[in-house]
N, C-alpha and C positions, 0 to 999 in steps of 0.2 A: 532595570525593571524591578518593580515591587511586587513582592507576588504576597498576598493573604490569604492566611493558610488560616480552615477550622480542622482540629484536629479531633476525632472523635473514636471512640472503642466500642466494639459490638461483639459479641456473638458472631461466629460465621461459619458458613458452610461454604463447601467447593461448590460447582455446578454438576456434580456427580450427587451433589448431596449429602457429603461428608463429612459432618463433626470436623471442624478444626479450631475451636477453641475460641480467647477472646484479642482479637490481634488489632493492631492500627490502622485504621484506614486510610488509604494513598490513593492517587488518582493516579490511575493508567488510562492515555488516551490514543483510541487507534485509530487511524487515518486512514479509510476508503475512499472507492472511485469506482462508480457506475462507468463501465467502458463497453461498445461496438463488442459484440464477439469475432475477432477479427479472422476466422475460417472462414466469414461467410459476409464479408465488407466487401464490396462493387464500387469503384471509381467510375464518375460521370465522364465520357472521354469529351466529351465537350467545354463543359463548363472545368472540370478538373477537380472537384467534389465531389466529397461522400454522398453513395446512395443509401439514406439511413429510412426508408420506407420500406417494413418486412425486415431491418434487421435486427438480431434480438441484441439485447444487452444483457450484459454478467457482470457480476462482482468484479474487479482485477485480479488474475490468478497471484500475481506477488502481493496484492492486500490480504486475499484467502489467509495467509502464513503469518502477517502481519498482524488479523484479528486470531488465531490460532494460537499463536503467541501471547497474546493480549489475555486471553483466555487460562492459556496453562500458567502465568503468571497470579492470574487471580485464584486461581486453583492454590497453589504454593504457600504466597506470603499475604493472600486475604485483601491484595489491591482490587478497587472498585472498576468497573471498567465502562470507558464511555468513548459509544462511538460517532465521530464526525465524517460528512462526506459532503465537499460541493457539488451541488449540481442540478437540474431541473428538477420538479416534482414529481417527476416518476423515480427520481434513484430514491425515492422512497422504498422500491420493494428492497434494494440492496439493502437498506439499512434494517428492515423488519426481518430478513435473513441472520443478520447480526445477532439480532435481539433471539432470533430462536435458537441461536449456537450459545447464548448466554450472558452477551451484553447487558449490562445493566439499567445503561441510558444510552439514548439515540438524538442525534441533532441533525439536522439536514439543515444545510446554508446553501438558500438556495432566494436570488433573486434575477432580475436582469438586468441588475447593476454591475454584477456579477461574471456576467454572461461575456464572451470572448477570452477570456483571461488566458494568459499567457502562463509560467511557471511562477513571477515573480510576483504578479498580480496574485495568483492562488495562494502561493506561499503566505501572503500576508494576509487574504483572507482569514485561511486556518489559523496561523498565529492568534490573529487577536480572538478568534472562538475559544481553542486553548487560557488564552490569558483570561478572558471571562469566566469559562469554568473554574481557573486557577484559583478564584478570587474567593472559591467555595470551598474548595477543599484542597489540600497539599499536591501537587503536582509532584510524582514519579516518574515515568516513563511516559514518551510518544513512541508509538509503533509505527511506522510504515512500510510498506513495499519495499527493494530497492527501484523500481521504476514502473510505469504504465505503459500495457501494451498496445497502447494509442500514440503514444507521446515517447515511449524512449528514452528522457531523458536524465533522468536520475536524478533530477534536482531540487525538486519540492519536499522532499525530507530534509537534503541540508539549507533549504533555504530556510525551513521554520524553524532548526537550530541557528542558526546564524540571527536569525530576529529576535529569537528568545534569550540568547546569547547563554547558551546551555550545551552540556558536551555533545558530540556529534561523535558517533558509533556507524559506522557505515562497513556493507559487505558480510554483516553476521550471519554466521549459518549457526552459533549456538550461545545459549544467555546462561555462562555458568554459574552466576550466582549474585544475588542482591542482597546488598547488606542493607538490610534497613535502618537498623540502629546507628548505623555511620555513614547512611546516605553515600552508600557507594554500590556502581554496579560493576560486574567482569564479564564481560563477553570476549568469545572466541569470533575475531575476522579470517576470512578465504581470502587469502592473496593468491598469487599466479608460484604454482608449488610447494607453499609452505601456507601454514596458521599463523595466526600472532593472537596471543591471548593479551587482552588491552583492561585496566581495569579505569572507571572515570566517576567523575563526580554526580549524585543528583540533584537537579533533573537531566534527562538524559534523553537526547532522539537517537533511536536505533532501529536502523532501514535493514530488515531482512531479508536474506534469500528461500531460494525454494525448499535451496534442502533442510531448512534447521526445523522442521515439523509437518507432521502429515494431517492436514485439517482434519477435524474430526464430524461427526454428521450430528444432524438436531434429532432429537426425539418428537415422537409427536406430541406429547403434553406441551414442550415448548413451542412446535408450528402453534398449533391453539394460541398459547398465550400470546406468541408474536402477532398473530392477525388483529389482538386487540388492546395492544400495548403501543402506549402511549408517547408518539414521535415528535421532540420539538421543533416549531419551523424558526430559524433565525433569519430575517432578511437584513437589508441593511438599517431598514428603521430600527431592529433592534442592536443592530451590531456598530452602528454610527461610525463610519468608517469614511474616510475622505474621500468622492468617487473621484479624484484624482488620481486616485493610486489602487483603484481596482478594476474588475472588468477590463473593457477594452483601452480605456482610456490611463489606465496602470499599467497598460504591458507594454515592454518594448522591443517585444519581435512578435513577428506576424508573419502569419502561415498563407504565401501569396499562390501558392499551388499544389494540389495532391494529384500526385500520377503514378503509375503503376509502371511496376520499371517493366523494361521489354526481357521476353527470355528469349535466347536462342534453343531452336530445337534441341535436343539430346541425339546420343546416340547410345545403340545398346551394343555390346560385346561380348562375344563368345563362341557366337555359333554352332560347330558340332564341339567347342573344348569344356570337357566335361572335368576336369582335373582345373584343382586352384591354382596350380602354375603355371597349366599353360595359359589359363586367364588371365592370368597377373602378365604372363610374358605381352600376352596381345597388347595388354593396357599400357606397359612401358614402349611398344615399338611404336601406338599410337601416339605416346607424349614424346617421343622423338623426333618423330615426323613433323611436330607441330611447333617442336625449340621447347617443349615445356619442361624438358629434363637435362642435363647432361650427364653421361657417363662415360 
C-alpha cells in the first residue's frame, strides 16, 4: 500500500483551548457506529427481526472511548482528528455529536450499496475511506471500539488493520505514549490477569476498551458549532469501490434469524434468613439439590 503523506506545521490548540505551540500534523482517524439502543430492542416473534420503529439509536458505547481517546490524543501531541461512520443518513446525528466533542472532520459513508454488510464488507468499506484521507495527510492512528453492541463481534477493527497491513493493537485499556519522531506507539493491553505493555510501529489500529477513559461532555458553544458544521457524504460514486466486494454482495455470512433466547423463571432465596450465612447456606443446599455443586 502507498500512502501520500502532506506533511504540514501550525500553531495549535487543545480543544480545551490551550496554547500548545507549533507541532506536526498527523491524522488520527476514529471509527464510529450508529447502533439500536439495545435496553430497549423488540424481536418480531414472527418474522424473527428487529423491531426498529420507536427505537432510538446511540453512538456505540465502545466507539464513545474510542473517539474519547481520539480526542485526548489530539489534546497531547496535536494529531488532527477525523471521524468515519458507515451507515444510513440519519447516523448523521452521531457524527455531529463527534464534531461537538471536538472532532475536526466528519465523513458519513453511507450508500445502499453499502447496505447489508457483513464485518468483512464494512471492514473494507472503512479501509478504503482511511486510505483516501491517507492520501491527504500522514496517517497515525485508527481508533475503534473493541466491538458493537449489535454485532458482538470484534472484528472490523482487526479487519481494517489487516487490509492496511498496519499494526494491530487490540484489548487496550491505556495509550502510554506516541513517539512521533520515530513513528512509534506503546500501549498497555488487559489480558485475562495480567497487562502486557506492547510497543509497535506507525500507523497503528488500536481497538479500545471501556476502562481506558471516561468520555468527556461537549460544551454548548461546540453543540452550536456542530449543528452547523459541515458533514462529508461519501457514497460509492465517490469511493469507487467494487460492489463486488461491499454491501450484501461482499459479505460472506448472513444473519438468517434474530430471536430472543428463552429465560427460565428465577427463583428468589431467603425468606425469614436474615444473616449472609444462613443465605449463602440456603444457596449451596439448593445447588445440591440440583448436581450444581459438590462437596
Amino acid at each position: 500500500m502507498t500512502l501520500y503523506m502532506l506533511l504540514s506545521y501550525s500553531t495549535f490548540t487543545s480543544t480545551s483551548g490551550k496554547f500548545l505551540g507549533t507541532l506536526l500534523f498527523m491524522l488520527v482517524v476514529a471509527c464510529v457506529k450508529q447502533v439500536p439502543d439495545t435496553t430497549q430492542v423488540k424481536v418480531d416473534p414472527v418474522t424473527g427481526t428487529l423491531i426498529r420503529e420507536g427505537v432510538p439509536f446511540i453512538m456505540n458505547p465502545y466507539d464513545t472511548h474510542a473517539l474519547e481517546e481520539s480526542l485526548r490524543l489530539k489534546d497531547k501531541y496535536g494529531f488532527r482528528v477525523a471521524v468515519i461512520s458507515m451507515g444510513p443518513p440519519t447516523a448523521e446525528v452521531t457524527l455531529r455529536k463527534a464534531q461537538a466533542l471536538g472532532a475536526d472532520e466528519a465523513i458519513l459513508l453511507s450508500d445502499r450499496a453499502f447496505g447489508g454488510a457483513d464485518t468483512l464488507a464494512t471492514s473494507m468499506v472503512l479501509t478504503e475511506a482511511i486510505r483516501k484521507l491517507a492520501q491527504q495527510e500522514e496517517l497515525a492512528i485508527i481508533v475503534c471500539g473493541r466491538q458493537t453492541i449489535d454485532g458482538d463481534t470484534a472484528q472490523v477493527g482487526p479487519g481494517i488493520a489487516s487490509r492496511l497491513g498496519c499494526s494491530q493493537l487490540t484489548l487496550v485499556d491505556r495509550i502510554e505514549e506516541v513517539d512521533v519522531k520515530n513513528k512509534q506507539v506503546k500501549v498497555r493491553r488487559k489480558l485475562e490477569g495480567r497487562h502486557e505493555i506492547v510497543a509497535a510501529p506507525l500507523p497503528a489500529m488500536i481497538a479500545v476498551l471501556r476502562e481506558i477513559n471516561a468520555p468527556r461532555y461537549p460544551t454548548v458553544p461546540m453543540r452550536l458549532m456542530a449543528e452547523d458544521a459541515a458533514i462529508a457524504l461519501w457514497d460509492n460514486k465517490e469511493m469507487k469501490i467494487d460492489e463486488q466486494l461491499i454491501g450484501l454482495k461482499g459479505s460472506v455470512t448472513q444473519v438468517r434469524k434474530i430471536f430472543s433466547p428463552e429465560r427460565v423463571k428465577g427463583q428468589i432465596l431467603g425468606g425469614e434468613a436474615d444473616e449472609p450465612e444462613d443465605i449463602a447456606r440456603l444457596l449451596i443446599d439448593r445447588m445440591r439439590e440440583k448436581d450444581l455443586l459438590s462437596l
